[in-house]
VODRENKOL-576260 format. One record per residue (C-alpha): chain; residue in one letter; y, x, z; residue number from 0. Coordinates in steps of 0.2 Angstrom, whole numbers, always signed. Each point is the difference from the previous one (the first is absolute). Layout:
# VODRENKOL-576260
<rec cadena="A" residuo="a" Y="Y" X="X" Z="Z" num="NUM"/>
...
This chain:
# VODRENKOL-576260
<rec cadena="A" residuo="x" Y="-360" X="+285" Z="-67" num="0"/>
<rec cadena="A" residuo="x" Y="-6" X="-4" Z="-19" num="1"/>
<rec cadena="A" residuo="x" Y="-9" X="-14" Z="-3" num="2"/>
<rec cadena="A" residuo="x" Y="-12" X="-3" Z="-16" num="3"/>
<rec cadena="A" residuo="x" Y="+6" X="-17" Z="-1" num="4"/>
<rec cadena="A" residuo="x" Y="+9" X="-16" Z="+5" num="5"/>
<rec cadena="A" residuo="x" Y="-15" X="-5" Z="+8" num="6"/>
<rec cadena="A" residuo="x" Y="-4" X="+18" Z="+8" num="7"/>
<rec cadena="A" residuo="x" Y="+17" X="-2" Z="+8" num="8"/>
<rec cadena="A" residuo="x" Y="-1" X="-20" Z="+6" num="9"/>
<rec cadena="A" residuo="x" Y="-17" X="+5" Z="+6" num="10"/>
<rec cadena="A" residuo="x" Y="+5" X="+16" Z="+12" num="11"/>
<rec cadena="A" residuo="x" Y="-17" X="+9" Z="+2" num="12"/>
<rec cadena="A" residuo="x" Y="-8" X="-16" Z="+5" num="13"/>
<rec cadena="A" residuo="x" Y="+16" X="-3" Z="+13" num="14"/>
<rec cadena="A" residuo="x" Y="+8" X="-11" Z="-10" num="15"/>
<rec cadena="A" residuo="x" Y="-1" X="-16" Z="+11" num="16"/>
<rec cadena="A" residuo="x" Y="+4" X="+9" Z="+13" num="17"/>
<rec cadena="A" residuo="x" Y="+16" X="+8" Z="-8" num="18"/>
<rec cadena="A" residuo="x" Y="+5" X="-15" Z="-9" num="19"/>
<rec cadena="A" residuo="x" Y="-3" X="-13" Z="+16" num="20"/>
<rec cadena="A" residuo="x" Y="+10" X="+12" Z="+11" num="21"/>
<rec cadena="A" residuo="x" Y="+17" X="-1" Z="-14" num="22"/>
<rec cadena="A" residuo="x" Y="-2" X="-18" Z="-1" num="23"/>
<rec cadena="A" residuo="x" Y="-3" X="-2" Z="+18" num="24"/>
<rec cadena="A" residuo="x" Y="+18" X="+10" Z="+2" num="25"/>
<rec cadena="A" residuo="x" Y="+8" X="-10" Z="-13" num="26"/>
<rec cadena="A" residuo="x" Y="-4" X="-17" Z="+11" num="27"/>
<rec cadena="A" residuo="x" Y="+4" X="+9" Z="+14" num="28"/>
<rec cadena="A" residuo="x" Y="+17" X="+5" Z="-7" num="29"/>
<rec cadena="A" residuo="x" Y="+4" X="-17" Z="-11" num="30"/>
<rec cadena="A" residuo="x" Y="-4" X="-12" Z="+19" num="31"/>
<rec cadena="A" residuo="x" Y="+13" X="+13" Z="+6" num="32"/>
<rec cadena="A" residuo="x" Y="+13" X="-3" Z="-10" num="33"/>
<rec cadena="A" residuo="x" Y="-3" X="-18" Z="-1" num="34"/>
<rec cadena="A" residuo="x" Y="+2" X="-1" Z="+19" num="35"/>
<rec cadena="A" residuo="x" Y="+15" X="+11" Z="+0" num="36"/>
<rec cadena="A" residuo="x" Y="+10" X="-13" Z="-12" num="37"/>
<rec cadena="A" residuo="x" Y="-6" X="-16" Z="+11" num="38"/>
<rec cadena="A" residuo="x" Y="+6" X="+9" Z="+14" num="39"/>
<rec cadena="A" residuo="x" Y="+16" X="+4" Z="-6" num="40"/>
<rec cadena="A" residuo="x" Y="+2" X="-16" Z="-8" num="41"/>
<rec cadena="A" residuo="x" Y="-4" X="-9" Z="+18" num="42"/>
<rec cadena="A" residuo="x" Y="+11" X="+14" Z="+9" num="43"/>
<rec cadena="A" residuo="x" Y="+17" X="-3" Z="-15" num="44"/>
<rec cadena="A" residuo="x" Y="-5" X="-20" Z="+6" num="45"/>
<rec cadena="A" residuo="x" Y="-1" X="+1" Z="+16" num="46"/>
<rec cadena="A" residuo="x" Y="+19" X="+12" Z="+1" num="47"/>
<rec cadena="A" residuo="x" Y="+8" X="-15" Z="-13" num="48"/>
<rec cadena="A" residuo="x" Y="-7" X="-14" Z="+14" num="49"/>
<rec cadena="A" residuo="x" Y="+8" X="+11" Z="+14" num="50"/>
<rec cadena="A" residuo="x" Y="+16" X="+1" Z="-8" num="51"/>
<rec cadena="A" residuo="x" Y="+1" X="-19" Z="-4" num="52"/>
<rec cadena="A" residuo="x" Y="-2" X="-6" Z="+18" num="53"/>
<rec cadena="A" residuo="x" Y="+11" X="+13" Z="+7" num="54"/>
């Protein structure tokens, strides 16, 4: 598609909110996800190095 403008293009045919909201909305998603993946292998790395010292 061709847009007149920057704004034309932020603005989507009046579904900018909508397209916008839905791409930030992933990126949350997507950033919450790789935050919880490092905590959890940070706690799973901890967890093996506490194992090995008390066996």
């Amino acid at each position: 598609m061709i847009w007149e403008s920057w704004s034309a293009f932020w603005a989507m045919g009046g579904r900018g909110f909508y397209v916008w909201g839905s791409y930030g909305a992933l990126a949350v998603g997507v950033i919450v996800e790789l935050i919880a993946l490092r905590r959890g292998r940070a706690n799973a790395l901890q967890s093996l190095r506490d194992n090995e010292h008390d066996a």
